[in-house]
C-alpha positions, 0 to 999 in steps of 0.5 A: 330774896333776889338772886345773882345778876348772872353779868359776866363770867361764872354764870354756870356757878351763879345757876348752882348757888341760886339753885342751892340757896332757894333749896336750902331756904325752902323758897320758890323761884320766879325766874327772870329771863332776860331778853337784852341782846337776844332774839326771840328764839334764843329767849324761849330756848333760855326760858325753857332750859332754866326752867328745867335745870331748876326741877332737873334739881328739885326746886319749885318754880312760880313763874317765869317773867321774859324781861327786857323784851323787844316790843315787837316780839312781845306778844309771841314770845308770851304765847311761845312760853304759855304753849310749852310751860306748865298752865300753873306757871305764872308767865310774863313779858316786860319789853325793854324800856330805855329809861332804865337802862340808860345811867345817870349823870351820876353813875358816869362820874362814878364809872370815870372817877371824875371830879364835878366842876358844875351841876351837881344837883342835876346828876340824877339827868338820865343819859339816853346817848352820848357823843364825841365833840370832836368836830366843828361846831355846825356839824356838832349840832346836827348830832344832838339828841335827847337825853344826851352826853357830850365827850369832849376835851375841855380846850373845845370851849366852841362844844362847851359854849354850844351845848350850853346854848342848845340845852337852853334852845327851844330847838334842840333836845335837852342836853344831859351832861358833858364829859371832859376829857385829858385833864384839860380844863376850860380856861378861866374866862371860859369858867367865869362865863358858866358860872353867870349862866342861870340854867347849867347842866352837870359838867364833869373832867377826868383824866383819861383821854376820849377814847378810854372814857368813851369806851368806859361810858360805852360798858356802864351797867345802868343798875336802879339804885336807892337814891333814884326814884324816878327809876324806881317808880318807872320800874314799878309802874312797868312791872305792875302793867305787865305782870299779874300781882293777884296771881302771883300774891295768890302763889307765893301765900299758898306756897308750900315747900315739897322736899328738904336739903341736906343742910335744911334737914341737918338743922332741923334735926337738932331743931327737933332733938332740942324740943325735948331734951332726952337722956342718951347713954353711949356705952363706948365712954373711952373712944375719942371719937365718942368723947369728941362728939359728947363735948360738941352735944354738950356745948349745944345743950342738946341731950343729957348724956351718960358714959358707960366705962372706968371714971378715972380712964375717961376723966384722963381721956378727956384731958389728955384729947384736951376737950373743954368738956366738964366730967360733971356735966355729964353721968359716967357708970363703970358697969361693975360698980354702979348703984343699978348693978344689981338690980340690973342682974336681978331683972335680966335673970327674970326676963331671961330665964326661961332662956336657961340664963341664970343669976350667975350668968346675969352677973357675967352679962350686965359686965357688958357695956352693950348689956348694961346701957340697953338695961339702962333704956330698959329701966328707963334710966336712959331714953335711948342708947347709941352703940357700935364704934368699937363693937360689931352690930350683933354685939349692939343688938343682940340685948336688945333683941332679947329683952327690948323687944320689937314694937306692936304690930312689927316682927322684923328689926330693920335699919335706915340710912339718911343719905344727904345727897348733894341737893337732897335727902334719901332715906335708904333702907335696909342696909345694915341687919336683914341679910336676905329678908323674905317678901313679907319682911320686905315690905315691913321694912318699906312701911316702917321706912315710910314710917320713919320719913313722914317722922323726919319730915321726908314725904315717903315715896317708896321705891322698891328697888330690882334689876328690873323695872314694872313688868319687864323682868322675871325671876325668883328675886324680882318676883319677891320685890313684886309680892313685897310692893303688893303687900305694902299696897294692900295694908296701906293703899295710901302709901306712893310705892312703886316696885320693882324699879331700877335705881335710875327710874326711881332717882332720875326725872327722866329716866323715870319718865321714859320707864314708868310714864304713869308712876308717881314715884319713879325720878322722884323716890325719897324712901329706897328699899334694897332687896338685900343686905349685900345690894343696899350696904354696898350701894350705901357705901358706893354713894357715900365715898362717890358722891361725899354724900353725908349718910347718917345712921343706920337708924334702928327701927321696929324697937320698942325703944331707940337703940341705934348701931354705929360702924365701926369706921364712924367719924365723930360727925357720924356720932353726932349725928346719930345721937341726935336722931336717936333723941328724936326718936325718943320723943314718940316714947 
């Protein structure tokens, strides 16, 4: 993939999108840093801050190549680079070399849109220099050089006759071509005269004067272009002779891709959520934002769904928010009357009546979509259920609680949110169900975190967050976060937990550095674990509205199966969104 060329203004947006792209892309990055205009020290100082802006944003770098470099200056600036770079790093020095940087024939006639009179077979003679032919012919003749452009307005038959004669001359360099100028033309003898020439060279006219076409030769980017291969074969032998090819074979086949984009990520989870397709039941059936999101899942084919609510009520819904959604592509169920009613009642009073809930209270409660859908899960009549639009979390949960159960081994319900940062992926947890979980509960909720990253293919490095970082703090509550981060290291030593940690040391490179040196997840923290529901729900909220972070969730986890809450402010996105993580979380089941 080749990136941006960086000429002219913007280059500050070109950093940002190459930066985005190689991201989004999962590839790596060979920087090529060019050496044309600068000096030595302007190159390494370029070289370095490139290469740090790239990681400062959390892309993987190959290799840095010094191109266009001063012959002279070569050798130092290679071992200047070698010195300061990671050993790692592929590093290379290409010196400049003129015979790709001068244009053709054929670019300047495209530059000065100009009408070729002669030699248009030889447009491809590369232009090393160029002259104006304003002076007297002896005085002319001194300037010519190799490779070279003549300038000149075409009533200078002497110039014309002269460059001709001293392309021909063993004596003189080889001439490259001749410009002429105001749109004056030889006269005819002087054109009959060319024509009976046996060895010509391109001669072409525009209309612009000396100056202006001087000046637009003078600005030419030389680029190498398809149709040149001497260019191309010049430019492959350069770079094969200065840069180490096994090496960076070697690199590019052993790649592999550490971290995941906000827009890698939102791809792969309907990616993965199509892999197996899954049967998803959404209890708030009559919301818009829940029948907007229906028909966009619908039209992606990527769950069966299952509205809970009154038919004939959706059935209008969907027409009047006039959405090109078929009623009978999906299932709708008006609790009270479904078929599943009863046996529903039956197996709600069985499982909860040690509880003092009786037949008649079963009843009551199976009326209740929250009830209903979460029996449906259950059953097995639905592999996951997504709630919360209209109704508050407890009203979400509390079915779930009392009869889905929480899986093996978990004695705590917690919630994660996928943060979509503007260049990466955070899992932040909990911010949604335990208001002030205990240490044991804490770290719980970092393992199943982790556990849910590693699962959504984000490489858990868990930072259990304080108002202090390491040993620099004391008190009751940083001193919970210590024993959570102990616990999580006891039952699971392989786990990259850091704790406690502030936000910045845990999120920032630098910031990381300077306060934990020695940890390996402080500046590069993907799972965040609040120590409270008023820290975690407030920050998510904070980052959200700042930053225009998509947070996707909260994400139940601990269940026995996918139940999964939304906020009451969910947007049809943030439906979507959640129905298809659920559906991946059905596919463990």
């Amino acid at each position: 993939i080749e990136g941006s060329d960086f000429l002219g203004e913007g280059s500050a947006f070109e950093f940002e999108s190459n930066a985005l792209m190689a991201k989004n892309l999962g590839a790596p990055v060979l920087i090529v840093v060019s050496g044309k205009g600068k000096t030595a020290s302007q190159l390494f100082k370029s070289a370095i801050n490139i290469y740090r802006n790239f990681l400062l944003r959390d892309v993987q770098v190959l290799g840095v190549v010094a191109n266009m470099v001063n012959p002279e200056e070569a050798e130092r600036i290679k071992q200047a680079l070698t010195n300061q770079l990671p050993p790692e790093l592929l590093i290379a020095v290409i010196p400049i070399e003129s015979g790709l940087q001068s244009p053709t024939m054929k670019e300047i006639a495209a530059a000065l849109d100009a009408e070729i009179l002669f030699g248009a077979d030889l447009l491809d003679n590369q232009v090393d220099n160029f002259v104006t032919g304003a002076m007297m012919l002896p005085n002319f003749l001194r300037h010519i050089k190799d490779n070279l452009l003549i300038v000149t307005p075409g009533d200078r038959g002497d110039i014309i006759i002269g460059s001709l004669q001293a392309n021909l001359s063993a004596n003189y360099p080889k001439i490259a071509g001749i410009v002429l100028t105001a749109g004056s033309l030889p006269d005819e003898p002087m054109i009959k005269l060319i024509e009976g020439l046996q060895t010509i060279i391109p001669i072409i006219a525009v209309q612009k004067g000396t100056f202006e076409t001087t000046t637009t030769i003078g600005s030419i980017h030389s680029k190498i272009t398809i149709d040149n291969k001497k260019k191309i074969e010049l430019a492959i032998d350069i770079f094969e002779k200065h840069v180490d090819l096994k090496a960076l074979d070697d690199k590019i086949i052993t790649f592999s891709y550490q971290g995941i984009t906000p827009h890698m990520f939102q791809y792969q989870l309907v990616k993965w959520a199509k892999r197996e397709k899954k049967h998803i039941v959404l209890p708030e059936g009559n919301d818009e934002r829940i029948l907007k999101a229906v028909e966009k899942l619908i039209a992606q084919d990527i769950v069966d769904i299952t509205l809970l609510g009154d038919p004939l009520e959706i059935g209008n819904s969907i027409k009047r928010l006039g959405l090109n959604l078929d009623a009978n592509a999906i299932h709708i169920h008006n609790p009270a009357h479904s078929e599943q009613y009863d046996a529903y009642v039956e197996t709600l009073h069985e499982l909860r009546k040690a509880k003092n809930v009786n037949l008649e209270m079963a009843r009551d409660m199976m009326t209740d979509v929250s009830y209903f859908g979460t029996m449906m899960v259950y059953k097995g009549d639905a592999d996951g259920m997504v709630s919360g639009a209209v109704h508050t979390t407890q009203h979400t949960i509390r079915p779930a609680l009392q009869f889905v159960k929480t899986r093996p081994g978990v004695s705590v319900v917690s919630s994660i949110f996928f943060m979509c940062l503007p260049e990466r992926v955070a899992i932040f947890g909990d911010c949604a169900v335990n208001p002030n979980p205990t240490a044991q509960q804490l770290a719980e909720i970092a393992i199943s975190s982790a556990e849910s990253s590693a699962k959504f293919g984000i490489e858990p490095r868990i930072a259990m967050l304080s108002y202090s970082s390491g040993t620099s703090g004391e008190g009751e509550d940083v001193e919970r976060v210590r024993e959570a981060t102990a616990i999580v290291r006891k039952r699971y030593p392989e786990l990259k937990i850091e704790g406690p940690i502030q936000y910045d040391a845990a999120v920032d490179p630098i910031v990381g550095r300077q306060k934990m040196p020695n940890s390996e997840v402080a500046g590069r923290a993907s799972v965040l674990i609040f120590p409270d529901l008023n820290t975690g729900n407030n920050t998510y909220k904070a980052v959200q509205r700042e930053t225009g972070a998509l947070a996707i969730g909260p994400m139940l986890q601990g269940l026995n199966k996918p139940i999964n809450d939304l906020s009451r402010g969910c947007t049809v996105d943030d439906i979507f969104n959640t129905v298809v993580i659920t559906a991946i979380q059905c596919q463990d089941l």
